[in-house]
N, C-alpha and C positions, 0 to 999 in steps of 0.2 A: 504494500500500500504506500503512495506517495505521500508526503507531508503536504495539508491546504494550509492556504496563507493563514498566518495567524494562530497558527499551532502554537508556538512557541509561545507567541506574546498571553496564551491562555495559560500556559504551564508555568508563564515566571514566577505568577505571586507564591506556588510551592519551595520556592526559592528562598530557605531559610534568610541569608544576608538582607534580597527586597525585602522581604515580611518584615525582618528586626525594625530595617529601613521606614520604611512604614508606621511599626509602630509606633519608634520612637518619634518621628515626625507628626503623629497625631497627638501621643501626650505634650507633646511641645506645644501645637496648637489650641489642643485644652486648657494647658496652664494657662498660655498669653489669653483666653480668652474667659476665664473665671481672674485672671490678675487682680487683686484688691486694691482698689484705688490710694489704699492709707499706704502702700507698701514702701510710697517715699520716706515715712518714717525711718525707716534704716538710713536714707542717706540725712536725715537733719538729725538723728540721735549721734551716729556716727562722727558730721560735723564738729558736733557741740563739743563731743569730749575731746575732737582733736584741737580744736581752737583753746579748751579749759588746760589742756596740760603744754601747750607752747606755752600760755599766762602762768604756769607754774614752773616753766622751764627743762623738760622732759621731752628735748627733743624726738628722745626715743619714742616716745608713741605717739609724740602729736603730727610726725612727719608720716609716720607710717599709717597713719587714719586717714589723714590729708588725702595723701595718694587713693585709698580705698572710698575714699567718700567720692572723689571726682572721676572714680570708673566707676562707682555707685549710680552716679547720676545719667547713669548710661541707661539706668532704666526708662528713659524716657523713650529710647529708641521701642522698646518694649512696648510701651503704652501706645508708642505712635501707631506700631504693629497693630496694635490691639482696634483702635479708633478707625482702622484702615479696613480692617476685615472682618472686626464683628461692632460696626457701629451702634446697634440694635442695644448690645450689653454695656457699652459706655451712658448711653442715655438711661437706661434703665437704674445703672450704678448712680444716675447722678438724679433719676426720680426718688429713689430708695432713702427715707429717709433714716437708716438703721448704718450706712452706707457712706452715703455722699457727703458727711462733714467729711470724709476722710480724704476727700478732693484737696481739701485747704493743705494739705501734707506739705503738695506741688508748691506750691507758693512760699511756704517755710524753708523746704528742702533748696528750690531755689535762691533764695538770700541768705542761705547758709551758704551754700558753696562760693555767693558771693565773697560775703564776707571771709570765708580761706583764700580766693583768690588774691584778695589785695594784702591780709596779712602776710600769708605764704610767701607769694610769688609775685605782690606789686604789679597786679595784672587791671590794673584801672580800668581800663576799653573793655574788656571782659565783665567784669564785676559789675558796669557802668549799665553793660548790656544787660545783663541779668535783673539790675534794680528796674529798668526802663519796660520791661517785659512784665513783672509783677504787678508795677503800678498799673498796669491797663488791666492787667486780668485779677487784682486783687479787684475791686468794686462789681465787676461784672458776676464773678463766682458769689460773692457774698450776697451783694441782691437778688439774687436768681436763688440761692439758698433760703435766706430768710424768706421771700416769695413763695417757695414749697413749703413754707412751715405754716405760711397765712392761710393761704389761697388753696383748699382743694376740697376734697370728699370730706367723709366725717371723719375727724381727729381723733386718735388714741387719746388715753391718759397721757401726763408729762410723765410720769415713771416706764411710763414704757416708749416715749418718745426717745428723752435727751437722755446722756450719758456723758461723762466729763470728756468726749470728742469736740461736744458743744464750744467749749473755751478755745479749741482752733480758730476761731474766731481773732480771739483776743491775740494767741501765738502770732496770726497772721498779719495780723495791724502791726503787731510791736517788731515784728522779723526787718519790718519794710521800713522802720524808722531805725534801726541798728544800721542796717546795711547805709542809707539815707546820711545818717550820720557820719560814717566813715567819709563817704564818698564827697561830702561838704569839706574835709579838711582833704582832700586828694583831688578834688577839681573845684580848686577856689574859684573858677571864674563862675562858676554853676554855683557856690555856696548857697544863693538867696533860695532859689528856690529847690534847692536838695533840703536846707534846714527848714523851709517852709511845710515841705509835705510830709520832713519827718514828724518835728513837734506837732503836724495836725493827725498822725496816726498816731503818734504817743498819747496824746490828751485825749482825744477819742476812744481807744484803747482801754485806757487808762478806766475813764468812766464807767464804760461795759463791765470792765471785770468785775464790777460788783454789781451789777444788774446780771450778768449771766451767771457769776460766782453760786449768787443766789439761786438760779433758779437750779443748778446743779442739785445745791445744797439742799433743796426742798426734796429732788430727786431720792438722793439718800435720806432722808428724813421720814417718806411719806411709805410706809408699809414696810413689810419687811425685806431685809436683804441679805440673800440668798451667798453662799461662796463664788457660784459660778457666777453671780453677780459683778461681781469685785474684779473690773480690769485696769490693764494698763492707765489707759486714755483719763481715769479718775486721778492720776497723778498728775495730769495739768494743769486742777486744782492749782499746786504748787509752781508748774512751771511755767504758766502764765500769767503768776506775779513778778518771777525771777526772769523773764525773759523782759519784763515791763520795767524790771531795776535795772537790768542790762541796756537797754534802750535809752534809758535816761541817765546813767553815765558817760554814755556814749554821745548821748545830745546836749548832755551839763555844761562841759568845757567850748562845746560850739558856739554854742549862745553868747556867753563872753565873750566872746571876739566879735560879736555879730551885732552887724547895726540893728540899733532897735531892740535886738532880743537882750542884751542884758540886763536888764530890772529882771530877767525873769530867772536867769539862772540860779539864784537860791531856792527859789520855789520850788524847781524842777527836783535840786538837790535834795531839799526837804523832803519831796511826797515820792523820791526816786527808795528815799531810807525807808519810809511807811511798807512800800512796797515789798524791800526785802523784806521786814519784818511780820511781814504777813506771810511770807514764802516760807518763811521758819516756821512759823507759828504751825504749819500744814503739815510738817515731816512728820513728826510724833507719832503724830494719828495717819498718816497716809504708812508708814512701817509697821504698825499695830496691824492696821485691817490685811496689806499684803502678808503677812504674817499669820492669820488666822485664815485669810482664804487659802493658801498653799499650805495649810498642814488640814484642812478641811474640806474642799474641795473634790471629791470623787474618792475620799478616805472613807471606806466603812468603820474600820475601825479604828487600830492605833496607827500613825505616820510612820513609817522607814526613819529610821535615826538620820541616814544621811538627807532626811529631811527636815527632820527635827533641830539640827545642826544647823544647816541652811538653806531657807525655807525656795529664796529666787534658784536652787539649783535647778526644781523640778523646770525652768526655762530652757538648760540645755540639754541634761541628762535625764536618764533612765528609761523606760517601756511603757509599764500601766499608767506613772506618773508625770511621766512627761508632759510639761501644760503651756507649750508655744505656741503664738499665734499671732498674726501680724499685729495687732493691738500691743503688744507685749512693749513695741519698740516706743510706743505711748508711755511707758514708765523712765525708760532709758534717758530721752530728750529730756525731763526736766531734772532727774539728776545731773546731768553735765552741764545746765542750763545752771543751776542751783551753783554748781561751781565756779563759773565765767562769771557769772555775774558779781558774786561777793569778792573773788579776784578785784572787781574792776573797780568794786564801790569801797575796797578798802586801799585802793590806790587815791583817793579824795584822804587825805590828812587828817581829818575828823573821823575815820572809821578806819584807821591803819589796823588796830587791834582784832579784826575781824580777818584778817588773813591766816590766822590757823586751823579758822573753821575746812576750808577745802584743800587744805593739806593732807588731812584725812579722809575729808568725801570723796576727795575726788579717785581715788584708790577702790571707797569702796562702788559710786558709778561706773567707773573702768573694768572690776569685776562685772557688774550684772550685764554690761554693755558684751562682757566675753563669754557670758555666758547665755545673754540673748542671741547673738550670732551664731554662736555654734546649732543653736535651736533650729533657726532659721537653714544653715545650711545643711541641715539631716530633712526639714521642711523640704528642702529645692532639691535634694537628691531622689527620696520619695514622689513626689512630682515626677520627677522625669525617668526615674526608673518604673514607671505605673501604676506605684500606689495607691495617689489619692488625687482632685483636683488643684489647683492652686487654693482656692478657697476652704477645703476641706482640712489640706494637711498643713497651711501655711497660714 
């Protein structure tokens, strides 16, 4: 019997190598297309602590972050992917309201990497670009957010709305007045209005965090709260005051210089201290409850010692206990947040005494930030060996 066309091309897919081929090409497509929108989180927690430990002087990890945060930010080529061939599931991510705070990530992640550029590597044009990009798509995403919170069908309860994702918000206003600020003393010709739109998303900012703070806080407040309750994202609580101290250390020293804006820089300074001091005020109880929810959490009975020990390990290690999740990288950011910032507020002469405090944190954010990652990259292996989807296992 002779061979008819197309024999072959019938018998390839038996073809163990196609078939691998294949499959792996389709979990690859799965993931990019269940991608989580928050997953920029890795690249602004990442940022943070490598900018808090250059302020500490450590070049040894804050260069090697550096570098991992700006191939980090390669995820956008990802997302691009994603916008390109399942637009159907970006829209959908960004109706969802359980979801789409996690968009604001994009906006943080990018004036994080801002602000490495210019400390790093003195990359202004760059950095310049990055702040010019957010300010148009920060106000667009936030209206269009808050607008899905107003405007639609019947509204859950607020306990089962919001969740300290909420305060991305806040993150996002104050991210674009850090970066803002730099950029005022590295393109003086531009200062008026780099410090103009910073101080207007700081004071802005500013105000929210206790209008949203609250409504957070009611969240926790109103019924009971469950282990699994208890994520990441409730630590921006804290680090949405210390990114708000950060901001205004950063816009303190501007003002002085700045026509007009000086009568205001004591002010700044003042409500920049309030600010930290709320940031602290948060730890206590934000390590108590991570605390009780990882030794509680999916425990029938008594915790593994080496959890008992330490509680964030279950983020990189073990099997039954393993509890990583992109949300996770929600605690990270305002630890290393927490430490940049009191760096920078006790570099102001009036609070010199405050630089022992992140000599120690910052060591112990650098842990959880290593033992988030590791989390994360047994997450992206799973994935792509066919475990689970990007949403499910990461």
């Amino acid at each position: 019997m002779t061979d008819t066309p197309g024999t072959e091309d019938r018998s390839a897919p038996d073809d163990p190598s196609v078939s691998d081929e294949r499959s792996v090409t389709a979990r690859l497509g799965r993931a990019i297309e269940t991608l989580d929108p928050a997953y920029f989180g890795f690249v602004m927690s990442t940022g943070i602590v490598s900018v808090a430990f250059r302020e500490l002087g450590v070049a040894a990890v804050a260069r090697p972050l550096y570098v991992l945060t700006v191939g980090g930010y390669g995820l956008l080529l990802l997302f691009a992917a994603r916008l390109t061939r399942f637009p159907e599931r970006v829209l959908a991510d960004l109706r969802d309201r359980e979801r789409h705070w996690g968009t604001l990530t994009f906006v943080v992640a990018t004036n994080t990497v801002g602000v490495q550029l210019l400390v790093f590597s003195e990359a202004t044009a760059a950095a310049a670009a990055l702040w010019a990009t957010t300010v148009v798509a920060t106000p667009l995403l936030l209206y269009y957010l808050f607008a899905t919170e107003i405007v639609g069908a019947r509204k859950a309860d607020v306990s089962e709305r919001i969740d300290g994702a909420f305060l991305l918000v806040i993150v996002c206003m104050q991210s674009l007045a850090v970066l803002g600020g730099l950029l005022a003393e590295a393109l003086p010709a531009y200062a008026d209005v780099t410090v103009l739109l910073s101080v207007s998303y700081f004071g802005s900012g500013y105000v929210l965090y206790f209008v949203v703070v609250t409504v957070v806080t009611y969240r926790l407040l109103d019924g009971a709260v469950r282990p699994d309750d208890w994520t990441g994202p409730y630590w921006i609580t804290m680090g949405a005051a210390a990114i708000t101290t950060l901001a205004g250390t950063t816009i303190g020293p501007q003002l002085a210089s700045a026509a007009g804006w000086a009568p205001y820089a004591p002010v700044i300074v003042g409500v920049t201290f309030l600010a930290w001091a709320i940031a602290s005020w948060w730890i206590p109880l934000l390590l108590v409850l991570d605390v009780w929810a990882f030794l509680a959490d999916g425990v029938d009975s008594r915790p593994p010692t080496w959890v008992v020990l330490l509680p964030w390990a279950r983020l990189g290690v073990g099997r039954r206990y393993h509890a990583y999740a992109p949300t996770a990288w929600g605690r990270v950011f305002p630890m290393g947040m927490y430490t940049a910032c009191t760096l920078n507020l006790a570099g102001i002469g009036t609070f010199r005494l405050l630089s022992v405090v992140p000599a120690y944190w910052g060591w112990f954010a650098l842990g959880v930030w290593g033992l988030t990652f590791l989390g994360m990259t047994r997450a992206v292996v799973r994935v792509v060996a066919g475990g689970a989807t990007a949403s499910e296992s990461t």
